[in-house]
N, C-alpha and C positions, 0 to 999 in steps of 0.2 A: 335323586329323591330329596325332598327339602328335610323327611325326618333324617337323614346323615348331614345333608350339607351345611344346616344350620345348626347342625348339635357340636361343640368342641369338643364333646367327650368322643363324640363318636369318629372322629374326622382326625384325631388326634390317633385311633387305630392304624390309618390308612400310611402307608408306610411305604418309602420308593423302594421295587423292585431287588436292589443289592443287596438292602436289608435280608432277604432271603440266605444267599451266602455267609452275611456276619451270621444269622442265624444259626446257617448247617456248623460252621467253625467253630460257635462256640457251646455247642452240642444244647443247643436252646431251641430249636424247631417248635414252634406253638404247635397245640392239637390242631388247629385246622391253619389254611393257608391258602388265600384266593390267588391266584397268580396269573395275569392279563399282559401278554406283550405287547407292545404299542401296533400300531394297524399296518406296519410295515413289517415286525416280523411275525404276526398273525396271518400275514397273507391278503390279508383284505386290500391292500393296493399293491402288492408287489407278486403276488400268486403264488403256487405251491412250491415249486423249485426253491424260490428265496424263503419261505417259510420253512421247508423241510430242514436245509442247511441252518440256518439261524437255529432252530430244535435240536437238532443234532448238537449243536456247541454248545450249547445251553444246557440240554440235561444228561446229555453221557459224563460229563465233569462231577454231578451231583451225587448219579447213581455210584460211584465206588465209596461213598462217605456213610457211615454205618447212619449218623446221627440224621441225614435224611432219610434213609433206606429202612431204618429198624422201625417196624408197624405203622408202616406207613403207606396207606396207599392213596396213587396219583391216580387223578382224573383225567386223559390227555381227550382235548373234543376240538376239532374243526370241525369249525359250522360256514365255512367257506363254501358253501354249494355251485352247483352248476345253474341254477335258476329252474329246474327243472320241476315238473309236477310232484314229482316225487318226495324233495329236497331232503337226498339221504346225506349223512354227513356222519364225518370219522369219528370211531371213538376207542378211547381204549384205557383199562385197567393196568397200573402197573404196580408191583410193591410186593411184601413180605406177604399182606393179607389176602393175595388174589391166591384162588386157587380154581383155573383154568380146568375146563374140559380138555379133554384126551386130544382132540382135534384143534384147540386152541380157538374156537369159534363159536357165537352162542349166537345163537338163530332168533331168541327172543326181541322183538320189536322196540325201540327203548326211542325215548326222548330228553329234553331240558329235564324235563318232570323229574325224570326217573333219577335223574342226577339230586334234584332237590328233596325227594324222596329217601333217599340213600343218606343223605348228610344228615332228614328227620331221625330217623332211625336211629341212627349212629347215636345219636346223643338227647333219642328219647323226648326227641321235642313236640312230636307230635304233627301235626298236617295241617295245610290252610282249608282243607275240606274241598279243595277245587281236580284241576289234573295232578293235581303230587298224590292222591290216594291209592295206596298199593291192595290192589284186588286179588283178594285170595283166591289160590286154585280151589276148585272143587272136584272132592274125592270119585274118582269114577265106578 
């Protein structure tokens, strides 16, 4: 987008990857944290096998460090699909704030939105009024 890439102030955020670990080390963790592997250990040219392991070495190291761990909850999303009609893709909840059903599995149907919905909320920012709108249940 030309509003980040031409902004300094905004570009000047964007910070290589490692910075993540000075971060957990030096118990500095920002409230939030986008974190993107490059397209080889996302899987996107190198497939799930190499993605899972890259994952694996990557956040099992993090998870024992309080100063990641404490109120913190991760986003984990493959969006590597099979091309399929369907285009279901992984996702998963991890961190101090998740508190899981009994079964460990929630049936509710979720997408990008619902992720970009969830960071609204969090911090109250409110909705672009398109698919991030979260629709209330109705009482039956």
């Amino acid at each position: 987008m030309d509003t980040i890439r031409n902004n300094a102030t905004r570009c000047a955020k964007i910070v290589p990857g490692t910075q993540l670990d000075t971060d957990i080390n030096n118990n500095a963790v920002p409230q939030f944290v986008y974190y993107t592997p490059n397209q080889n250990n996302d899987g996107h040219d190198t497939g799930v096998a190499f993605a899972n392991n890259w994952f694996q070495g990557w956040l099992e190291p993090k998870l024992t460090k309080p100063a990641f761990t404490n109120n913190t909850l991760i986003f984990v999303t493959f969006d590597e699909d099979d091309n399929s009609q369907s285009n279901h893709v992984y996702g998963a909840l991890l961190g101090t704030p998740v508190h899981p059903p009994a079964n460990h599995n929630d049936s509710t149907r979720y997408n990008h939105y619902s992720y970009l919905a969830t960071v609204e909320k969090n911090w109250n920012l409110g909705n672009l009024a398109r698919n991030d709108v979260v629709k209330k249940k109705e009482n039956s």
